[in-house]
Each structure stands twice: as C-alpha cells, then as structure tokens.
C-alpha positions as CSV (number, residue, x, y, z in Angstrom):
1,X,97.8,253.4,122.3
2,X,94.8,251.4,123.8
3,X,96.9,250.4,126.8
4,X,98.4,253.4,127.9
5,X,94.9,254.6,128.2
6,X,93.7,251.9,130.1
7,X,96.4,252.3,132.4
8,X,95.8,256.0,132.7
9,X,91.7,255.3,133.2
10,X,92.2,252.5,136.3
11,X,95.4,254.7,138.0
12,X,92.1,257.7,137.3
13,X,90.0,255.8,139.1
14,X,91.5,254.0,141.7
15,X,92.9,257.7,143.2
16,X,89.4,259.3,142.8
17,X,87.4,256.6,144.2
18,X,89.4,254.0,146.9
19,X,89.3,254.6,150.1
20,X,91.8,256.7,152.4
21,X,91.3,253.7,154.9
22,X,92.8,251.3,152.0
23,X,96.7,252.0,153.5
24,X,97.7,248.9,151.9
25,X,95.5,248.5,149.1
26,X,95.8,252.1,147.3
27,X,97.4,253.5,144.5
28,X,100.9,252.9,145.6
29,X,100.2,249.3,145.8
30,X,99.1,248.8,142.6
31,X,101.6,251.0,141.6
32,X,104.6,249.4,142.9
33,X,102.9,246.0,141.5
34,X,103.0,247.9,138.0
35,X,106.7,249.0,138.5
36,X,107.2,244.9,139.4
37,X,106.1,243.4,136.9
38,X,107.3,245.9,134.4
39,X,110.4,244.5,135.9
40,X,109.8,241.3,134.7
41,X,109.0,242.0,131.6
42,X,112.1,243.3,131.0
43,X,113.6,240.3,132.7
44,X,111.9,237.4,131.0
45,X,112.1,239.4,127.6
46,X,108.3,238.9,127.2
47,X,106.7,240.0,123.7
48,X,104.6,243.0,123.0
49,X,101.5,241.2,123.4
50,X,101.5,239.4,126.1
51,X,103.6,242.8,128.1
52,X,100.6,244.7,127.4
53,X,97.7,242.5,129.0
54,X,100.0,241.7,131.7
55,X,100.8,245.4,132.7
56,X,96.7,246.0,132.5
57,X,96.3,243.0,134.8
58,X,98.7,244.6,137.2
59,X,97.2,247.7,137.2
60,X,93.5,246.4,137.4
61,X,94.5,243.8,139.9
62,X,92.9,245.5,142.7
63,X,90.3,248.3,140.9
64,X,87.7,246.0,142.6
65,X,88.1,247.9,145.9
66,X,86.3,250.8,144.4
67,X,82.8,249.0,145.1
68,X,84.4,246.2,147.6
69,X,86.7,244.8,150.2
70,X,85.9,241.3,149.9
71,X,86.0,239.0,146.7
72,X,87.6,242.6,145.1
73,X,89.2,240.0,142.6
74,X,85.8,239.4,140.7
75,X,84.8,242.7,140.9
76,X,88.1,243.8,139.5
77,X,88.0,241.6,136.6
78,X,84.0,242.4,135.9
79,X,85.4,246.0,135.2
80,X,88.6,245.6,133.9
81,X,86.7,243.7,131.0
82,X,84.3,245.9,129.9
83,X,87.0,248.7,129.8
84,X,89.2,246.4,127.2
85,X,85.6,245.9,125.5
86,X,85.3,249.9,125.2
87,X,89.1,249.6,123.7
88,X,88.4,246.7,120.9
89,X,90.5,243.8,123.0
90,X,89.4,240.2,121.7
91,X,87.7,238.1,124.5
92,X,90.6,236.1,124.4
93,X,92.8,238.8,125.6
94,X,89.9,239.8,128.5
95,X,90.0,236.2,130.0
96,X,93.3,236.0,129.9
97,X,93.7,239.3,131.8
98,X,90.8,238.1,134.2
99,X,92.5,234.8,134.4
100,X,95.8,236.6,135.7
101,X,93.5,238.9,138.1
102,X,91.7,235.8,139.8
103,X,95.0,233.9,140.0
104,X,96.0,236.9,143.0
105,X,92.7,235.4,145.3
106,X,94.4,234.3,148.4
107,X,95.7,231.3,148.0
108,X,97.1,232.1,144.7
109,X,96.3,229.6,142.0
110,X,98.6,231.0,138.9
111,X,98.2,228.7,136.1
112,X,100.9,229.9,133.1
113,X,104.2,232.4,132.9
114,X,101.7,235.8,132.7
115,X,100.0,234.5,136.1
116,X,103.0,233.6,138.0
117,X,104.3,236.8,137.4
118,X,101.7,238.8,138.7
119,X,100.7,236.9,141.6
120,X,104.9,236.9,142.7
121,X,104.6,241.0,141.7
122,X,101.7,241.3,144.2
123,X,103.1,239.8,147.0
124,X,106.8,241.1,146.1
125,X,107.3,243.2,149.4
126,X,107.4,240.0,151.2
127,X,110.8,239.3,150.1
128,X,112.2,242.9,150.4
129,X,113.8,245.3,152.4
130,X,110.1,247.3,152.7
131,X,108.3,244.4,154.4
132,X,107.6,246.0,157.9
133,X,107.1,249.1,156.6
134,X,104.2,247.8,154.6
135,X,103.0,245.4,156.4
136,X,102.4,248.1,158.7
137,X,100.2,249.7,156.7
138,X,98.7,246.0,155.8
139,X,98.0,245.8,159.7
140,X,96.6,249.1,160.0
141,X,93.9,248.6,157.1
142,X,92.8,245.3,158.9
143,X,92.5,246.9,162.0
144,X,90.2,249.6,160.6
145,X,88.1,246.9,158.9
146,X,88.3,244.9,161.7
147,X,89.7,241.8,160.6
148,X,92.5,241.9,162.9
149,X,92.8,244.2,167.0
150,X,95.5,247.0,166.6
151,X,97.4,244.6,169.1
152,X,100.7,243.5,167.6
153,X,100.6,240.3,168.3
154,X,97.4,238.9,166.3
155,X,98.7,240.5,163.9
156,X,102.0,238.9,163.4
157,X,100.8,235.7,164.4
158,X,98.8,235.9,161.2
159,X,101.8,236.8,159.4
160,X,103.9,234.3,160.4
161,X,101.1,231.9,159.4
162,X,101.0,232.9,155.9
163,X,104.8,233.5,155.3
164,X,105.1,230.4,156.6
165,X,102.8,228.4,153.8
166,X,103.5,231.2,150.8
167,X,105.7,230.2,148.4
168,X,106.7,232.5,145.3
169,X,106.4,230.8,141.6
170,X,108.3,232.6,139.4
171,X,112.5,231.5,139.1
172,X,113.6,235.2,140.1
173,X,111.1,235.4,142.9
174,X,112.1,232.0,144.3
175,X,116.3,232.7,144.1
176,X,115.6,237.3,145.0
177,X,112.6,236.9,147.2
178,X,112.2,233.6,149.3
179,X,115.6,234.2,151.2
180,X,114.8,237.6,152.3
181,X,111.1,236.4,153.1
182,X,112.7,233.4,155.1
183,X,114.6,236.4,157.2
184,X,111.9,238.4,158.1
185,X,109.7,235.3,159.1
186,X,112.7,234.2,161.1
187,X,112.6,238.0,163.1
188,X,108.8,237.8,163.3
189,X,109.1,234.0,165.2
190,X,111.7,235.2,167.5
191,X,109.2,237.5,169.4
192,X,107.0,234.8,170.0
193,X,109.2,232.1,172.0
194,X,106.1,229.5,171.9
195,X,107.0,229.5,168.6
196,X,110.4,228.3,168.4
C-alpha cells in the first residue's frame, strides 16, 4: 500500500536526518500530529481517500526541517510531492496534500475539512494536559536557534501573545481544546501582573 510506505519513508527520514536541537520539531511531533489526526479521522468518519492524503500530510507536515528551519512548510511540500510522484498519486491529490501542508504556516490559513484538521492536529498540545511540558521543549529549540533568550519571561510573553490570537477551527478542537487552552493562557498571565 502506497501510503503506508510513504509514511514509513518520511518517519525514515525525518529520524535519520533532523536535527537533535529540533526538541519540538522531531519525530515525536510529527508523530503525535499523526496519532491526532488519525483521531479525527475516526471521529469525523472521513472516507478512504481523503484519510490517506490527510495522514501523509500529517506526517510530511514538517519533513522540510531536514534542509531548513525557516519557510520549512514549502520545503516540506517540494518533497512530499515528488515522493507521491514516485508512488503514482494524481497531481490532484499532491496539491491537495501541499495545500493542507501550507495551511500549518503561522498564521494558519486552512481552507476546507482536510486543512482544518491538520492545522487544529498541529497545534493540538495547546489545549492539553502536555502543554508546558512541550512548550518547554518549544522554548528550548528557540533558544538554541536564538529566536527567543533562555529567560522565562520572553518566552511566555510570546506565548501569551499567540494563545491569545489562536483560535482552533475544527468543532472538536473548538468545544475539547479552546477551554483547556483558555486555562493555561489564564496561568501564564497571572505571572506577569502588568498583564492583568
């Protein structure tokens, strides 16, 4: 089956070749965005079809950090298609999957079901029980790419920002996710009294 091998050929890549300083952005990310939207598939009861190029979306959301940090998403997409070219996928089925990849370029811009779902499956840790956990290892990659100081503070000051102004798009994100989201942006503000 065309996609399992796909899926087995990105997950290949992605632990041979990201980086060790990716703490965020490595295989567990991707695969916990996998196990997501798997989730919703299940969920939504979405055919065959349209499962498959969303599960290779998920897993190939990201495979651009094996050549960059920045604008990853194109570079994802650029090699995510010509592996579904190698496997006989239409070009319809590659846009749509690059479609679904570029959608997950900060400030998501999902346009259809397939899109929703994997930009809300990216950013689903914002809305769980994990979050500090992995935004601590968010914060720690940024740190070593120096987009943010190890300080705490800049940091969560960033965080608050974009918790503030995210919003999730799928019905089950918006009723499972945005509460819990809403309580950890809630603990964040309370450090910062200015804040308030």
């Amino acid at each position: 089956m065309a996609k399992k091998d796909i899926i087995n050929e990105v997950y290949g890549r992605i632990q041979r070749e990201i980086s060790s300083n990716l703490t965020y952005h490595g295989l567990h990310h991707t695969m916990d965005v996998h196990d997501v939207c798997k989730s919703y598939i299940r969920y939504y009861s979405i055919e065959e079809k349209e499962a498959e190029l969303l599960e290779i979306a998920a897993v190939s959301h990201d495979l651009g950090f094996v050549h960059t940090y920045h604008n990853h998403e194109n570079v994802s997409a650029v090699i995510i298609g010509s592996i579904m070219t190698k496997y006989g996928y239409s070009q319809a089925e590659i846009v749509l999957v690059k479609k679904m990849i570029m959608a997950t370029k900060i400030p998501q811009t999902p346009e259809g079901k397939l899109s929703e779902i994997l930009c809300d499956a990216d950013l689903d840790y914002l809305g769980r029980d994990d979050f500090e956990e992995i935004s601590q290892s968010l914060k720690k990659e940024w740190a070593y790419y120096n987009i943010v100081d190890s300080l705490d503070e800049q940091f969560d000051r960033i965080q608050i920002n974009f918790l503030e102004n995210h919003k999730f798009h799928t019905s089950y994100a918006k009723e499972h996710r945005h509460p819990v989201m809403i309580k950890h942006l809630k603990a964040l503000k309370a450090k910062y009294p200015d804040l308030e």
